[in-house]
C-alpha positions, -999 to +999 in steps of 0.1 A: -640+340+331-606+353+345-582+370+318-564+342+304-527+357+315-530+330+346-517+305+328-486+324+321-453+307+329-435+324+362-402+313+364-376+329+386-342+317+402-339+321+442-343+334+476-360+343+512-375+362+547-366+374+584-340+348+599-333+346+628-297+349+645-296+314+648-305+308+614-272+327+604-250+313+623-259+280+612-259+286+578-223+301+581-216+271+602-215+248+571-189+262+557-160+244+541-140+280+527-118+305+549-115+344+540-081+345+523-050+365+543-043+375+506-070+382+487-049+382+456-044+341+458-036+331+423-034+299+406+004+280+409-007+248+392+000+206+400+039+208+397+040+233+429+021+208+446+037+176+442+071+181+455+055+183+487+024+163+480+038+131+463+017+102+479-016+124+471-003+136+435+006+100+429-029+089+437-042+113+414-025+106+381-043+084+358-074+091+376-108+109+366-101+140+372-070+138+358-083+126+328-110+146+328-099+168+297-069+167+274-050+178+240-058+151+215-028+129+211-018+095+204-016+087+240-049+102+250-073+093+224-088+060+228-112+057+199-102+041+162-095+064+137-083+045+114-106+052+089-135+038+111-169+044+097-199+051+116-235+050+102-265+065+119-299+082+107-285+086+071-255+103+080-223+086+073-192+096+094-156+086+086-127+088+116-092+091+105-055+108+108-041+135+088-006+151+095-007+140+126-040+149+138-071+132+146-100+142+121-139+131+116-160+138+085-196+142+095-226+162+093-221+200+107-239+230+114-258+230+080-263+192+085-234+189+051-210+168+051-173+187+063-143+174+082-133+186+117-101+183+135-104+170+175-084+190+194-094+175+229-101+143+244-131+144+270-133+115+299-116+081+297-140+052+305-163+041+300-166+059+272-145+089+257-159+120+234-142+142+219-147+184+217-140+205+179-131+240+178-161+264+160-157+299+157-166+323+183-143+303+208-169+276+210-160+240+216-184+214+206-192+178+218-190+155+187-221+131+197-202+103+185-186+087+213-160+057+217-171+030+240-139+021+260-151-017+264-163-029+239-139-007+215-165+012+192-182+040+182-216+048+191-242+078+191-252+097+223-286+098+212-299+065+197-333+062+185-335+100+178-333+122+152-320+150+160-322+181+130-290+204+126-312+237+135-321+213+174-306+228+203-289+186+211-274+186+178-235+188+183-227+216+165-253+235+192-259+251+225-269+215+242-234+202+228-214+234+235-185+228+264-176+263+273-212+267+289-221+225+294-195+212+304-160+234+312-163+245+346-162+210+361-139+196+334-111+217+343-090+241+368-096+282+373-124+279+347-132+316+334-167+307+308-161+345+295-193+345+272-203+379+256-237+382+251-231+413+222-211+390+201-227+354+214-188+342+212-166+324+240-130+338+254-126+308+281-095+300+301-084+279+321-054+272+341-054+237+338-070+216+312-082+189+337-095+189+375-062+194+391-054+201+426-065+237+431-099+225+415-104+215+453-086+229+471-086+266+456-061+289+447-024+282+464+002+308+459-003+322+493+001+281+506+031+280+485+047+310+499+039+300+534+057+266+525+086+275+514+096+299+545+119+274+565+093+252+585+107+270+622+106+302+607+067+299+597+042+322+605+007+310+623-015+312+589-051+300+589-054+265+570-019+267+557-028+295+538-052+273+513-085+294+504-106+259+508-103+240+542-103+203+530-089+187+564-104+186+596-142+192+592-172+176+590-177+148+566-213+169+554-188+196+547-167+173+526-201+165+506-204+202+501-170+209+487-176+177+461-214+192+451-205+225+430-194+191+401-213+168+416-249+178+414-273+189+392-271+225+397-273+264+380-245+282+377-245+320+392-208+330+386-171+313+377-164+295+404-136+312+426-141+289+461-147+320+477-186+316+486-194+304+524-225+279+510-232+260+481-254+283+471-236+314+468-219+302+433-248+276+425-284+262+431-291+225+433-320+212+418-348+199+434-361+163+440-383+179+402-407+157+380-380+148+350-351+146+373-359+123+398-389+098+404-415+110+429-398+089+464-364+107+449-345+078+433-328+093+404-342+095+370-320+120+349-286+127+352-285+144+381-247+130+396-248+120+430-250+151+452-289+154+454-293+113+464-265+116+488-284+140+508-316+118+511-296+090+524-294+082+564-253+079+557-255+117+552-279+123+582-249+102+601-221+118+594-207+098+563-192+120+534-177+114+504-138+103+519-154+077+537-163+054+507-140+071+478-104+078+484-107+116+478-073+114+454-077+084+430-115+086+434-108+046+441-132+028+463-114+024+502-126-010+501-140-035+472-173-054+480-191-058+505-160-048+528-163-010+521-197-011+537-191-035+568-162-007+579-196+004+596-219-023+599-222-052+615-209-081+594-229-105+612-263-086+609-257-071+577-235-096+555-257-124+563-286-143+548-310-135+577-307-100+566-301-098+528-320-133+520-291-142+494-270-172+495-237-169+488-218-185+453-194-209+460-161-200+477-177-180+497-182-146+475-212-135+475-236-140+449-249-104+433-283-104+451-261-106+489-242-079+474-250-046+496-249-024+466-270-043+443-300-036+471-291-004+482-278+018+455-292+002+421-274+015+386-293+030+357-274+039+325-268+074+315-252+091+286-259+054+266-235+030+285-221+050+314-242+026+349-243+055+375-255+040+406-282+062+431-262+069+458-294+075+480-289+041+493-323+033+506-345-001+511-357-016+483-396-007+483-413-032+456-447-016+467-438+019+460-435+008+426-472-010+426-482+024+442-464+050+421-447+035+396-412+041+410-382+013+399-370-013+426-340-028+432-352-062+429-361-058+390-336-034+382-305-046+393-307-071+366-316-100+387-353-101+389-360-087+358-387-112+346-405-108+376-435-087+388-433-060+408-462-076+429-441-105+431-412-086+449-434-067+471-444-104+477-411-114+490-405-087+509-435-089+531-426-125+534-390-116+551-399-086+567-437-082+578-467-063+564-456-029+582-445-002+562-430+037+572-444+058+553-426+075+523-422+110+511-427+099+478-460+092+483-468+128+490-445+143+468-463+125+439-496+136+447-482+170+451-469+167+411-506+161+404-516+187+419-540+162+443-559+184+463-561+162+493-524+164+490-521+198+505-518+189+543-493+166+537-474+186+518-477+211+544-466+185+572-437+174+550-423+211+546-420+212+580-410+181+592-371+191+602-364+152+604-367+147+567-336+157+543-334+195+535-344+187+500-372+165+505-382+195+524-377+223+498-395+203+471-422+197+494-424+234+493-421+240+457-447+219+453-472+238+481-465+271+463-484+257+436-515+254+455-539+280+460-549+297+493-532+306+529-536+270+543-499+265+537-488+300+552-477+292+586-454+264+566-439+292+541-436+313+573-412+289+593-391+279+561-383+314+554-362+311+589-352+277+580-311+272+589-308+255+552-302+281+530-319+254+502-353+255+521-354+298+526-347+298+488-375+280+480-395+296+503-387+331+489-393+313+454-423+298+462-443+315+489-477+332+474-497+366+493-517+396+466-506+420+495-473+440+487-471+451+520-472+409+534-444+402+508-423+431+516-427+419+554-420+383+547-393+385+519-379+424+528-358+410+557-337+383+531-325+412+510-297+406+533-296+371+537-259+355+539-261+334+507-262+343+471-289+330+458-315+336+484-303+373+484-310+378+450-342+351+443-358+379+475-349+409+452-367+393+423-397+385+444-399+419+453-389+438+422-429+445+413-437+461+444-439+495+447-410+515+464-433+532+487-434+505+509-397+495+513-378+512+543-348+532+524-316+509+535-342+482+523-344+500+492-307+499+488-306+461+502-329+459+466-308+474+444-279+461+454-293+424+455-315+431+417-275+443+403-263+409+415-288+389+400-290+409+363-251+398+370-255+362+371-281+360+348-261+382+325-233+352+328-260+322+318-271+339+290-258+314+264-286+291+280-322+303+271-330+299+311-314+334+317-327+354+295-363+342+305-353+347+339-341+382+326-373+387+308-396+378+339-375+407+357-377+437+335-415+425+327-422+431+365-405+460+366-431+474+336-398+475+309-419+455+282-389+465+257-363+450+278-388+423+286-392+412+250-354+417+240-345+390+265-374+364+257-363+366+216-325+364+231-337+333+249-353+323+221-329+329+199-306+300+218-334+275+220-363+281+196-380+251+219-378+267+253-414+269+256-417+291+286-399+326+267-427+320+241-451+316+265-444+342+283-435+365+255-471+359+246-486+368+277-463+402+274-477+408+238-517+401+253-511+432+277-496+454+248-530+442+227-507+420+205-529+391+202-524+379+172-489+378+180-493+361+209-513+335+193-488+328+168-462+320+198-485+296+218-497+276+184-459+274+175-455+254+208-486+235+208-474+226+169-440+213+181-454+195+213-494+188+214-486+176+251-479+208+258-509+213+285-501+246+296-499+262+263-533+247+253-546+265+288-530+299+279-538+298+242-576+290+250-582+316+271-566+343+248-593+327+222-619+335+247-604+371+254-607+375+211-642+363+209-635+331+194-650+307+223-657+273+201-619+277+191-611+283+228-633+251+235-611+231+221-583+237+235-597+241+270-610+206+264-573+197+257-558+211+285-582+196+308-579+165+298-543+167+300-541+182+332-572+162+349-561+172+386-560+213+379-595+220+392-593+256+376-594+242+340-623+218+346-640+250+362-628+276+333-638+245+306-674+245+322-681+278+322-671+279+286-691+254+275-721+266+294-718+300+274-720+278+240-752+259+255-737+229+263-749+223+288-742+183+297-707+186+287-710+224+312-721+201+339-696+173+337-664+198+336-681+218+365-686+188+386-652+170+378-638+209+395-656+206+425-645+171+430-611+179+431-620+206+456-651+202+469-651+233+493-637+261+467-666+285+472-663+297+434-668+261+424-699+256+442-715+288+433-706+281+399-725+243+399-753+258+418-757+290+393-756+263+362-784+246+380-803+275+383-798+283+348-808+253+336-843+255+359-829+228+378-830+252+416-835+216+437-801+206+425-789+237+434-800+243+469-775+212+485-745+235+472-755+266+489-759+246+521-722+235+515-710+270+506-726+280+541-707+255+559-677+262+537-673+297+547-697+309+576-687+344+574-689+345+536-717+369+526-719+352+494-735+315+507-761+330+523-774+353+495-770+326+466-792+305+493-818+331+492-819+334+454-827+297+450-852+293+475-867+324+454-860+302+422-878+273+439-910+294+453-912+306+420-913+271+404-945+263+429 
């Protein structure tokens, strides 16, 4: 059996391979920032703007974004505190005024009773919460929030019970704005976290999302504006840093998703980057996020549906639907849509199978949003509706278990899925286009028969960048070459989304092929596939690196311990940091940033596991053990920890204890063939045998043609004196691989088996 460090969590954060000219230029082609004539632009705030500005500074006030953040005062703080009491999971907490202020007695950081002062209001509808100074510059999230509706308090998380010592607890990490929440909640956001002292020094310039939020630093558009308008110089875009006018409505998307998506943060956000993803990484279409045909499960905003949706494939961006000032709706109803489409095609009850209420409004099933962008409710009460705006598909959800529209919307909800696949047929036909979600779901399971798909879906350039990328992420996690050629032509993709998760997920043993593949990316154009490349490559050897490549690596490995080095008040970082220094052989390093990880979220399983697998190669097993059994003991579910901790059992001679576990995982993970395999070679070792067979068949099921699958079935056979049963599988491990020594000879030693049976 394999050493049991494969089951150690790899996690790393971005990058790529040769691209071609053409590749460049259309990644620079999207976009939406100019280099600055000065450099030195600096921040002139909202009141330089709206002399000039009024109709769009009008627009703003009172919106969002203008009431995205503010000092707590009578006229910005919605809830009651009027002595309003609020009882959850045996804490009492009393809201009331004092001197002026606005205060809350509740349970803090020791999960005591002590009062708190509010010192800013956060959001406006519909709901409001409200951030605490802590020490160390922190401000904290009170998880009580004021539902702007109905006019009372509730809890963020209902049904849970959440200790003071949890990470989601407000007075903690998952609760903490400077890191959470701040860079989209307000203008010229600097986080300033020290790692030494784990304490804040943000700033800001302006407490809310103001106009340079978008449009960048101004002083050298001011300056340009107030030279007497025949006396102005030519100056590129007026002299703004961030070109909002005259481009291309996917650029317009772009400039909205550094907020608007679910995304990791490399840097303070200075509107300087050429792409999305010099300053931050979108999220994938991942398992926890979204549902497996994309429709959103988490909070993931808006940015990641848009760009599944065929109005971002035509050209429709974000001013199209939402003024881009008041965040208003252009158009209410139905109206905002037919500004493109066909009133009589679309609006009508041949189309939408709705009738209409009386006076002529339409009822909410002939509503176009109700079908095409259905709501789900995040943070409690806040209905966010999936802005991927695709047809309702009632059998995706008899085939994967996906929501529709019909039963979602509220209007069908006490009907069957069956019964609106039903309907559907009925007004449109039996065909059906396929769906990516179909493969993408198998690819979560780890299907084996998924891998040609996935394969075909990486590569499909008609399909949304993202569908694409996951559809990589996924591959990477399959064994083998048989996705290479696909890995190969992403790494040369003109998205910089799909070479970064080519460089993140694209698998070769030879240094030299990764050095060849990823070497070129060192200078790629965008951040983060830059710096994922020099992480990819860190392990190799410097040998084989030309010398400016070399350089290209050092250069690119500085700028990621740098954006790492920002996150590391999140417990992803200083995995991520770990990971590096581990595969660059610094196990001191490598274990100071795990326990720094840890240290932020004691339930960020990967650092432990990871940690573990570093303490296995240092002969600190029992160490090790303790880490994985601490995760298994807080989740059970925890598949991948039962793998990892049973094969360090078998490493220490313990194998029934390893049994047990292997047993677990595999039944928790029942598509990974390699557990089924590992578990049945285990079990065959303890003599039994039955149980050896089932597991060893169940792995050759799943991939009938894995030649260590098929010896292993045919050498348990053998074992057993069962040679008959074992001759079909060297037959198929012939056929499997013709030029495979090993089929042959395993052939020869049964037939030997067999003659000797008489």
């Amino acid at each position: 059996m394999r050493g049991w460090k494969i089951a150690g969590v790899i996690a790393s954060l971005v990058i790529v391979a040769m691209i071609p000219l053409y590749a460049i230029k259309e990644s620079r082609s999207r976009s939406v920032r100019l280099a600055v004539t000065d450099s030195a632009a600096t921040f002139v705030g909202r009141e330089r703007c709206a002399s000039c500005h009024e109709e769009a500074y009008r627009k703003w006030l009172g919106s969002d974004h203008d009431n995205a953040m503010a000092e707590a005062s009578k006229g910005t703080v919605l809830g009651d505190f009027d002595d309003a009491v609020f009882e959850y999971a045996g804490v009492t907490s009393r809201f009331y005024r004092k001197d002026g202020g606005f205060f809350v007695r509740t349970d803090g950081p020791d999960g005591e009773p002590a009062d708190f002062e509010i010192s800013y209001t956060f959001g406006v509808e519909p709901l409001q919460q409200y951030l605490i100074r802590f020490p160390g510059g922190r401000l904290q999230a009170l998880s009580i929030a004021w539902d702007v509706e109905r006019e009372q308090w509730f809890r963020m998380y209902p049904g849970q019970e959440i200790a003071p010592d949890d990470w989601l607890h407000w007075t903690r990490g998952g609760q903490n704005w400077n890191g959470m929440c701040a860079e989209c909640h307000s203008t010229n956001l600097v986080k300033g976290y020290d790692p030494a002292t784990k304490s804040f020094r943000t700033t800001w310039s302006e407490i809310d999302v103001s106009c340079e939020a978008c449009h960048g630093p101004a002083s050298s558009h001011v300056e340009w504006a107030e030279i007497e308008p025949m006396a102005r110089p030519q100056v590129e875009n007026y002299g703004l840093v961030v070109r909002t006018g005259g481009i291309a409505s996917q650029q317009l998307v772009e400039l909205c998703a550094p907020c608007h998506s679910r995304r990791t943060e490399l840097g303070d956000y200075d509107h300087t980057g050429a792409d999305l993803l010099d300053h931050h990484i979108p999220s994938l279409l991942d398992e926890g996020l979204y549902f497996s045909d994309g429709q959103i499960l988490e909070e993931v905003y808006v940015y990641g549906s848009f760009l599944q949706s065929e109005m971002y494939r035509s050209n429709v961006g974000c001013g199209d639907c939402h003024d881009v000032h008041s965040l208003q709706l252009v158009r209410e109803g139905n109206e905002l849509c037919l500004g493109c489409h066909t009133a009589a095609v679309y609006d009508s009850p041949d189309h939408h199978f709705h009738q209409r209420a009386q006076e002529g409004e339409p009822s909410d099933g002939a509503l176009c949003v109700k079908c095409h962008m259905p709501e789900r409710p995040y943070m409690v009460i806040d209905y966010r509706a999936d802005h991927s705006m695709r047809v309702p598909r009632p059998d995706l959800t008899l085939e994967l278990g996906v929501p529709n529209a019909c039963s979602q919307s509220g209007c069908h909800d006490d009907q069957s899925a069956g019964w609106a696949a039903a309907r559907v047929t009925e007004w449109y036909g039996e065909a059906r286009r396929p769906h990516y979600g179909t493969t993408l779901d198998a690819g979560r399971r780890q299907d084996p028969k998924a891998l040609p798909e996935l394969v075909k879906l990486a590569g499909d350039t008609t399909l949304p960048a993202l569908v694409r990328a996951t559809a990589l992420s996924l591959l990477g996690q399959y064994p083998g070459q048989e996705g290479r050629r696909a890995f190969e032509a992403a790494l040369a993709d003109p998205d910089p989304l799909v070479r970064h998760t080519a460089v993140q997920s694209v698998r070769t043993p030879d240094p030299r092929e990764l050095v060849g593949l990823l070497g070129p990316l060192l200078a790629d154009p965008t951040t983060a596939v830059r710096i994922q490349a020099a992480v990819r490559l860190a392990s190799v050897p410097r040998e084989l690196f030309e010398p400016y490549q070399g350089v290209a690596l050092d250069s690119a490995l500085a700028e990621y311990r740098t954006a790492m080095a920002y996150s590391l008040d999140f417990s992803f970082a200083g995995h991520n940091l770990g990971n590096l220094y581990a595969s660059l052989g610094n196990a001191a390093k490598a274990e100071e940033f795990y326990r720094t990880a840890i240290e932020v979220d004691g339930l960020f399983y990967p650092a432990k596991m990871n940690l573990a697998m570093l303490y296995n190669r240092q002969g600190r097993n029992a160490e090790a053990e303790t880490l994985l059994r601490e995760v298994l003991d807080v989740d059970p579910e925890m598949y991948e920890a039962a793998y990892s901790l049973a094969l360090l059992l078998a490493e220490m001679n313990r194998p029934p204890e390893a049994a047990e576990f292997l047993a677990r995982a595999a039944e928790g993970m029942p598509e990974r063939s390699r557990v089924h395999y590992n578990l049945g070679l285990l079990l065959q070792s303890l003599q039994r045998q039955p149980e050896a067979e089932a597991a060893l068949v169940r792995a050759l099921e799943l991939e009938p043609e894995n030649l260590d699958y098929l010896y292993g079935l045919a050498d348990h056979y053998v074992k057993r004196g069962e040679p008959a049963r074992a001759l079909p599988l060297t037959e198929r491990m012939i056929a499997a691989d013709p030029e495979n020594p090993l089929g042959p000879q395993m052939k020869a030693f049964v037939e030997r088996a067999l003659d000797a049976q008489g």
